[in-house]
N, C-alpha and C positions, 0 to 999 in steps of 0.2 A: 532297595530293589537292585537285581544283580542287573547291568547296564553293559553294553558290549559298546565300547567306541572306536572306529573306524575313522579311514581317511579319502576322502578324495581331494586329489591334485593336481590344478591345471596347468603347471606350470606356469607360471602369472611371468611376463616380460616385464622386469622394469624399466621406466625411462632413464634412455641412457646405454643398457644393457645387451643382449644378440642372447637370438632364440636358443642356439645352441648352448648357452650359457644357462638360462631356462630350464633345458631337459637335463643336462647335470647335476642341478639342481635337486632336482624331480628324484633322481637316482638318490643320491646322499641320503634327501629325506626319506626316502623309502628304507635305508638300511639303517636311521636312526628310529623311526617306525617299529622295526622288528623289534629293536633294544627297546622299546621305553612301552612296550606290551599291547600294542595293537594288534586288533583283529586282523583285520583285510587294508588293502590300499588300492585304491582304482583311481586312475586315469583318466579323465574326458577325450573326446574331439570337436576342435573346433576349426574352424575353415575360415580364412580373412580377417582374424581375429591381432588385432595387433598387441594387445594384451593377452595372448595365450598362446605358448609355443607348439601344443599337440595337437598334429594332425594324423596321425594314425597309432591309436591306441594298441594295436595288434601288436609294433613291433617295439613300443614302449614296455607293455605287459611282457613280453620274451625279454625283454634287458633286465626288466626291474626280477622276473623269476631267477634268474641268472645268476644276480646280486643281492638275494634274500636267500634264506634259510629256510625257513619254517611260514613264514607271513604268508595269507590268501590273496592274490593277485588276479585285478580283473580291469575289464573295461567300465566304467560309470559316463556315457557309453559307446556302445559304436553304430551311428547313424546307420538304420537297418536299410531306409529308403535311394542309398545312395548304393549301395552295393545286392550282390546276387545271393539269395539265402545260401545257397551251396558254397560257395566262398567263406564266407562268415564260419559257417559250421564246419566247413575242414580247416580253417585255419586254428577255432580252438580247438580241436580235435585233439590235433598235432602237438599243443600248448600242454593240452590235459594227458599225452600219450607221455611229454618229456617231463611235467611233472604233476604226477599224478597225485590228484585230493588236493590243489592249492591254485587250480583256476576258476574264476569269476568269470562268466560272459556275461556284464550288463548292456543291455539294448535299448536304445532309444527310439523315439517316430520323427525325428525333427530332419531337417536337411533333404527334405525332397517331397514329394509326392505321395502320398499316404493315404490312398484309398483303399488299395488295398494290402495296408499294413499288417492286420488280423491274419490274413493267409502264408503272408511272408513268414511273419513269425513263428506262425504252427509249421511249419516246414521248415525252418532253420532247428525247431525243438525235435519234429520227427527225425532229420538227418541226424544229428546226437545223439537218440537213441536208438540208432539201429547198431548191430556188434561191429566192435572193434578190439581185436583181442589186447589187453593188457594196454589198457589205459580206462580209467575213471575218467567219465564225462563230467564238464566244468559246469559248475551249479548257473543256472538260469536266473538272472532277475532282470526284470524289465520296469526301466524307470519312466517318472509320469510328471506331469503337472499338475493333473485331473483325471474327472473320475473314470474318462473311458478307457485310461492304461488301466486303473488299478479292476474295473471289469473285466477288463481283458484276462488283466494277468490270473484273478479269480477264477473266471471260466477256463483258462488251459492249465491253472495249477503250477505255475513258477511265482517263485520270489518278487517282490515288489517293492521298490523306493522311489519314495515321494521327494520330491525337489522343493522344499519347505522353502529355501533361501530365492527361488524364483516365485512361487505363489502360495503364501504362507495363511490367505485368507482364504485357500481353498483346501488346506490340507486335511483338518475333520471332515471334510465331507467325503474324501478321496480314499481315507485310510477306512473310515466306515462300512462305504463300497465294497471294499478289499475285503476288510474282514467279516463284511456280512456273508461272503459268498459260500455257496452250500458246498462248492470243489474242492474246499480246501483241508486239508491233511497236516498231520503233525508235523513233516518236515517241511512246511513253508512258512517262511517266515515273510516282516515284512520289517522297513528300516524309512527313519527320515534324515535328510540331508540337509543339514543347518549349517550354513554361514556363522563362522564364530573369531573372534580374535580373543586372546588370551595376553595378556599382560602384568608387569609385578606391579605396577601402581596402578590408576584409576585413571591418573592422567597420561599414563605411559599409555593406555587401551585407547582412550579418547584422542591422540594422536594418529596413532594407528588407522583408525575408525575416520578420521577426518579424511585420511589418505584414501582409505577406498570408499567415502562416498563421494570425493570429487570426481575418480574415476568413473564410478559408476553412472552418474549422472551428468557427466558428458558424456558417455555412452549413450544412453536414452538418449541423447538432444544429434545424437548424430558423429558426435567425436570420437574414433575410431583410432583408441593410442596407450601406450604402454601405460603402465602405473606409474605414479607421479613419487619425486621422490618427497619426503618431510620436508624439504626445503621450499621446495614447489609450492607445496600446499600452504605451506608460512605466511608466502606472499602472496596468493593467487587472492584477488578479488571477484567476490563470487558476485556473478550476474541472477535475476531474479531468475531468469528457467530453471537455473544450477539449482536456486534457493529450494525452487517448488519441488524439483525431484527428490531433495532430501528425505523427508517424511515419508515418500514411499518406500524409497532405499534401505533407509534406516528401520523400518518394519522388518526389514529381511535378514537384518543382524543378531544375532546375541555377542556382546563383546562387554569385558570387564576384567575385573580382579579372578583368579582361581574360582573363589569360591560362591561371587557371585556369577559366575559362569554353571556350574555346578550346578547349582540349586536350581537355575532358569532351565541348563537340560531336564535334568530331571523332573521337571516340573513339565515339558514337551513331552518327554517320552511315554509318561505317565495319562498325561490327557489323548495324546493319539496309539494306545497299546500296543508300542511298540520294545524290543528290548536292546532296539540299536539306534545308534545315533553312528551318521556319517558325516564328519567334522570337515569343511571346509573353510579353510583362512586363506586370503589375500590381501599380501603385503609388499611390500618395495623392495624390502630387504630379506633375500631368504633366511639370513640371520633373525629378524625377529617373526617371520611363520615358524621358525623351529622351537624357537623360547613359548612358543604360543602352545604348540603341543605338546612342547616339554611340563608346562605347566600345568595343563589339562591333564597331564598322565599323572603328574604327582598327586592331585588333588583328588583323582580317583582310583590313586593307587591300583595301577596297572602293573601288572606283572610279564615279564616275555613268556612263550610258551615255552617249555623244558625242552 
């Protein structure tokens, strides 16, 4: 199957490390991105987050367009409920007016009060498309957990990605939703967002893997701290809560060799019909997230766009 693979990147903090350091980060990988034949690259936002240095995805997306070529650049996303639909849609406007045909606006419901989300959002889509002379409006997707984004996004007809690496036991149901719906049209698509690490050994992945489910699961328990580095994790003595978060952690991974990476995406992509996969890796060292996607690109033989 022909397979489109994508990146989202939160700028993961390591321990040890400054946020700024982080978002440079972020930049580099996004122009090795272009090279190594990825589609699109989006950015999150996160608030309080001591393992994640982005907090406004608007002005990360204007650097990272700045510093790319030809690459699709978007937000993966930008909390709709913390800001004014009017705001959001002139600021990608302006995005899509400087560079036209390579902005993403992905949108999120998290970070505030959400009742009345559904309205917000169709009026962030209406103000985009009313005229603005010479400039292409940035493609719509609105990302989900569950199934009432991916209704959502159904009934108004934008793009939809499912956050697989947050609730991966609800993602057939969600994607189903999506593509049952009667609004939908040949140019929508839809993508799932997997948590992935890529590594040259078995044990070189299972290291990796170690590292971010310690993070992850002092997270859950309350532990709000950069990513640990391999040494850390060496000697860390895990406590029983650490122990029990594992297993659910670890559900939300796919991580190995190239090629059994590979065959597990496509074996995702194929069960929820999808033709994207949106690769997320978090590691300590940006040095090995980039070997990670370095790997995944060779294994699927990516090419950059001409």
């Amino acid at each position: 199957m022909t397979l489109r693979l994508s990146i989202l990147d939160q700028s993961p903090i390591p321990a040890g490390g400054a946020p700024a350091e982080a978002l440079i980060a972020t930049l580099q990988l996004a122009r090795s991105a272009e090279c190594l034949g990825y589609h699109r690259f989006w950015v999150a936002e996160h608030h309080g987050a001591a393992g994640f240095a982005g907090t406004a995805p608007e002005i990360m997306v204007a650097s990272l367009l700045e510093n790319t070529r030809r690459l699709r650049i978007g937000s993966g996303g930008v909390l709709l409920p913390r800001y004014e639909p009017r705001k959001v849609a002139e600021v990608f406007r302006v995005l899509g007016a400087l560079h036209p045909g390579r902005v993403d606006l992905g949108i999120g419901r998290a970070g505030g009060i959400a009742r009345d989300f559904p309205r917000r959002f169709a009026e962030v889509i209406d103000l985009l498309g009313k005229p603005y002379p010479g400039y292409i409006p940035p493609t719509v997707w609105l990302l989900g957990a569950g199934s009432g984004s991916a209704r959502l996004a159904g009934a108004l007809g934008t793009r939809y990605a499912f956050a697989h690496f947050l609730s991966p036991q609800l993602s057939t149901a969600a994607l189903d939703t999506f593509h049952g719906s009667g609004t939908l049209h040949a140019s929508t698509r839809s993508a799932l967002a997997v948590r992935v690490v890529v590594a040259d050994t078995e044990a070189k992945a299972q290291e990796l893997t170690a590292g971010f489910l310690l993070w992850r699961s002092r997270k859950d328990l309350g532990h709000n701290e950069p990513f640990p580095s391999p040494a850390t994790v060496r000697s860390h003595s895990w406590t029983a809560e650490e122990d029990a978060r594992v297993g659910h952690s670890g559900r939300q991974l796919v991580a190995g060799t190239p090629h059994q990476v590979k065959a597990e995406l496509i074996g995702l992509a194929r069960a929820h019909q999808v033709d994207e996969i949106i690769v997320n890796t978090l590691t300590h060292d940006p040095v090995d997230r980039l070997r990670s996607y370095e790997l995944l690109a060779e294994t699927f033989q990516l090419a950059p766009k001409a």
